[in-house]
C-alpha positions as a Python dict, from the first residue, in 0.01 Angstrom:
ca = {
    (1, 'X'): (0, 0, 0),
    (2, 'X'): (-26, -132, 348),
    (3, 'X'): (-362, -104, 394),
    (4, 'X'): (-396, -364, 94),
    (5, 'X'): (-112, -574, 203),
    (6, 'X'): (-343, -617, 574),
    (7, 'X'): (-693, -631, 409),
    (8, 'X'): (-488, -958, 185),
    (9, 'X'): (-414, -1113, 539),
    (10, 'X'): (-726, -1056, 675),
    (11, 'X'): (-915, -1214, 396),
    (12, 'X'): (-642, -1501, 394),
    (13, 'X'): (-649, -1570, 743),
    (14, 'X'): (-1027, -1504, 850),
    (15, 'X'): (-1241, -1768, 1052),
    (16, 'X'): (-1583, -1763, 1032),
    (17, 'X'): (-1834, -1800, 1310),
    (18, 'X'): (-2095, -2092, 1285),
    (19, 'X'): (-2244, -2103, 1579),
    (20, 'X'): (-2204, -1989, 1948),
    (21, 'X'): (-2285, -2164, 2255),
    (22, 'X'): (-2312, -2078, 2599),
    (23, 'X'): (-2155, -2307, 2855),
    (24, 'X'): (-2140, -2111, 3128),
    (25, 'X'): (-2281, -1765, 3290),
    (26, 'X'): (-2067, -1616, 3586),
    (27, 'X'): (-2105, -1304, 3765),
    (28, 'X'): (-1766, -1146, 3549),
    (29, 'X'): (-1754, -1327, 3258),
    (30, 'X'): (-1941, -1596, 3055),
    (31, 'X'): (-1771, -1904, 2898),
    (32, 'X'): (-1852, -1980, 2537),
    (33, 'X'): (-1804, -2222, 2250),
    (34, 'X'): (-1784, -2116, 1905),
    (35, 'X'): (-1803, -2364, 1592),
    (36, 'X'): (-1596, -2225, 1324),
    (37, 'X'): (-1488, -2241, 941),
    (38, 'X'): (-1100, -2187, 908),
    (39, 'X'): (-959, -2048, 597),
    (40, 'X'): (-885, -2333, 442),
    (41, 'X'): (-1265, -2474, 449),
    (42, 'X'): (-1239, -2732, 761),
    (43, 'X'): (-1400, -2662, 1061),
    (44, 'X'): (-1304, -2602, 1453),
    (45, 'X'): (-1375, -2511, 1772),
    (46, 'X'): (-1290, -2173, 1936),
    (47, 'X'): (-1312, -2140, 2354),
    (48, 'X'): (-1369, -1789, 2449),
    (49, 'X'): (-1446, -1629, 2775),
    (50, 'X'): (-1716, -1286, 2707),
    (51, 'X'): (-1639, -1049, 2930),
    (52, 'X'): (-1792, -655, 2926),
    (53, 'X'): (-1468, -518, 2895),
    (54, 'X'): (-1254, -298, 3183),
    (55, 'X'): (-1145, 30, 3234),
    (56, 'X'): (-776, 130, 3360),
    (57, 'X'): (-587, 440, 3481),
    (58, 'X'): (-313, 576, 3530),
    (59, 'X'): (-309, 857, 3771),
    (60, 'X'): (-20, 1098, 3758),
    (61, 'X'): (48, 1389, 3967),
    (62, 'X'): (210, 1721, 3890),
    (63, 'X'): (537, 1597, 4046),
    (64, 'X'): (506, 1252, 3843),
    (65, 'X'): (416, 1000, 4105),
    (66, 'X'): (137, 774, 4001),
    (67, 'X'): (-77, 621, 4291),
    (68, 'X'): (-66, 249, 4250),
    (69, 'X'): (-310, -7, 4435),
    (70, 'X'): (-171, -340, 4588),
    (71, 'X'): (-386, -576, 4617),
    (72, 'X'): (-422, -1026, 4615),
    (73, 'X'): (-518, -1200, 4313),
    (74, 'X'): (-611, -1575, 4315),
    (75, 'X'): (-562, -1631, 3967),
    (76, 'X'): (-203, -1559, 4030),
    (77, 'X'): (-201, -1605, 4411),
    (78, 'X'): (-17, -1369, 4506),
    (79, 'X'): (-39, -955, 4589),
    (80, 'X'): (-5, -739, 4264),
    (81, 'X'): (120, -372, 4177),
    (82, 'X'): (-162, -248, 3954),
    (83, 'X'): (-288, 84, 3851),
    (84, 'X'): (-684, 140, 3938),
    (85, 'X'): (-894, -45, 3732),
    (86, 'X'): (-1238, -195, 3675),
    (87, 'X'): (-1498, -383, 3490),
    (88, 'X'): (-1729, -203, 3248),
    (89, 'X'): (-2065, -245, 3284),
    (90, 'X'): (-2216, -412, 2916),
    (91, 'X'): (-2338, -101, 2761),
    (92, 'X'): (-2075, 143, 2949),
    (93, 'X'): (-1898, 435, 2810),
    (94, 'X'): (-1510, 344, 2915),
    (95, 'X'): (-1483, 696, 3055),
    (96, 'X'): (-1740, 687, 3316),
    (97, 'X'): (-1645, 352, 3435),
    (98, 'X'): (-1244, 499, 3438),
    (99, 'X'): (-1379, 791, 3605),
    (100, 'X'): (-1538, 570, 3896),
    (101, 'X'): (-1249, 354, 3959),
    (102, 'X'): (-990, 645, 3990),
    (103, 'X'): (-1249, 753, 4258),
    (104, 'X'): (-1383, 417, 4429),
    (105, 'X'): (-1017, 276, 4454),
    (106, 'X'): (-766, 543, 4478),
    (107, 'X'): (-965, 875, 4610),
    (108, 'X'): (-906, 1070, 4329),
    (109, 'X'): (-1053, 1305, 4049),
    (110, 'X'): (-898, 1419, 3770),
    (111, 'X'): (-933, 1742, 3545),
    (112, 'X'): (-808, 1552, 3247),
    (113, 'X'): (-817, 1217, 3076),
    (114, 'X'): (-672, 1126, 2799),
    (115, 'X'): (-744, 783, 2661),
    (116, 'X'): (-375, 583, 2568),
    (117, 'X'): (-483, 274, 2435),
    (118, 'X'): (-731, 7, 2388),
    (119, 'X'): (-598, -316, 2505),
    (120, 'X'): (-660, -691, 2381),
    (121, 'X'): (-570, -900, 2722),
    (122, 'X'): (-539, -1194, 2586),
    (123, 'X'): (-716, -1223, 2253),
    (124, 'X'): (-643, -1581, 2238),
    (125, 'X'): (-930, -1677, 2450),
    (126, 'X'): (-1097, -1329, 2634),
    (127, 'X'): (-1305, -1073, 2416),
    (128, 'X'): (-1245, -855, 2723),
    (129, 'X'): (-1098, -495, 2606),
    (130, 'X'): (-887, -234, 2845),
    (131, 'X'): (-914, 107, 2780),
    (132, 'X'): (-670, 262, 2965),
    (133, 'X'): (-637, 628, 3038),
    (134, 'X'): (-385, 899, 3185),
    (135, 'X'): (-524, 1082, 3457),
    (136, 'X'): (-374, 1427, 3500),
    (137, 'X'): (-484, 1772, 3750),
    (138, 'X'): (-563, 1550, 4056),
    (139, 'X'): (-789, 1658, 4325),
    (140, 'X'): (-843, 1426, 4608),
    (141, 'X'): (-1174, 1251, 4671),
    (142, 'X'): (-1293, 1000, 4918),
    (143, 'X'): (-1206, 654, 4879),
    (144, 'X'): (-1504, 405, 4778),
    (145, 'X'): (-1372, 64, 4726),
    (146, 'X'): (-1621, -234, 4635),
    (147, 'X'): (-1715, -446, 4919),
    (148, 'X'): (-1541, -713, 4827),
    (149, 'X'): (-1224, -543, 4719),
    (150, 'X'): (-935, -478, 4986),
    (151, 'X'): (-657, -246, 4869),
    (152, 'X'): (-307, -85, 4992),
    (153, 'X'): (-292, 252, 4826),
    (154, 'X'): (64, 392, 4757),
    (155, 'X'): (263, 653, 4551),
    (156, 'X'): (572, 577, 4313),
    (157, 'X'): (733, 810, 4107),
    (158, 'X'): (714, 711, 3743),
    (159, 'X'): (1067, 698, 3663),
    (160, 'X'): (1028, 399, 3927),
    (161, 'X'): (769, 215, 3825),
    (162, 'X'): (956, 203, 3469),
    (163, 'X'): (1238, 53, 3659),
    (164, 'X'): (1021, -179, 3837),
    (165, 'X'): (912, -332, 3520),
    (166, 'X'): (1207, -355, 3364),
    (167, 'X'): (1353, -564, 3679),
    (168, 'X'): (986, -761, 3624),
    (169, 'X'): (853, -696, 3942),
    (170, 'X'): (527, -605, 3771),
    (171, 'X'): (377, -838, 3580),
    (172, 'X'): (14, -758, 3504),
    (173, 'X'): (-13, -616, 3168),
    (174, 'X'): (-270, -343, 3160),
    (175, 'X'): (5, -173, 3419),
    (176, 'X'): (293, -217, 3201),
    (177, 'X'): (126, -84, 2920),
    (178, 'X'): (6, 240, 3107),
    (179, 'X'): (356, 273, 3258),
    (180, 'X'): (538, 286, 2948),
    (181, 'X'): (306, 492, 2739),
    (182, 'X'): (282, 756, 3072),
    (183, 'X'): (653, 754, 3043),
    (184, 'X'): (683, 830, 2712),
    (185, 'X'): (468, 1078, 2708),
    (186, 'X'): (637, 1259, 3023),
    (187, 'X'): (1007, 1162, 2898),
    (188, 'X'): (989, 1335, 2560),
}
């Protein structure tokens, strides 16, 4: 029954595409403009930055600390609490690219990964997706960061970074999300 009651708002609240321009190709992400038909027959126009999608994980350790990267953000301006994480390559499989930021940013391998979500960032305005995975049966690796990429590497026991979140002392969302869901699975 629910399945028709969401294929009813889908048909009721779809927006077709027209056309698609290009405005602008970056290195990370290209800025579009989209000429659509809304529902009700009139038509508008729909901003969206393409981006190839990221990869996210959240590393936990037999003892439950997860190992967390600092690092500055302009967008923000300000130094973050994240988990490792990483643009996809178009084309990518989200494992692989998960896989090489666990190693490249935080030094580590992991026997097991287990994908928790697939995240919308902002779906708004960004196409981007986050898959985000739990990490589990560590080894350590050596660290490979990009060139342009300066990080603080530390450890936080889970039951922490919960807290942390819940005082909002971290704010990106791709880190809450892997926080909680890590939690819950560890907290049954």
């Amino acid at each position: 029954m629910a399945e028709l009651i969401e294929q009813d708002i889908i048909r009721e609240l779809y927006e077709s595409v027209d056309s698609q321009t290009t405005v602008h190709v970056g290195r990370v992400a290209n800025y579009d403009v989209w000429d659509v038909t809304l529902p009700d027959g009139r038509k508008a126009k729909r901003e969206i930055i393409r981006h190839p999608g990221a990869a996210a994980v959240i590393p936990v350790d037999e003892d439950g600390y997860v190992t967390m990267v600092y690092q500055f953000r302009h967008p923000v301006s300000r130094v973050t609490l994240e988990i490792p994480a990483g643009k996809k390559e178009y084309g990518e499989d989200p494992l692989v690219c998960a896989e090489r930021e666990l190693q490249e940013e935080v030094g580590l391998k992991a026997g097991k990964m287990q994908l928790l979500t697939e995240l919308a960032s902002s779906p708004g305005i960004f196409d981007e997706r986050i898959f985000i995975y739990l990490a589990t049966d560590l080894t350590p690796c050596d660290v490979n960061p990009d060139e342009d990429e300066f990080l603080n590497i530390k450890k936080f026991h889970l039951s922490e970074l919960v807290d942390r979140v819940m005082r909002n002392e971290i704010q990106d969302s791709k880190t809450i999300v892997a926080i909680m869901m890590a939690n819950q699975i560890f907290n049954k």
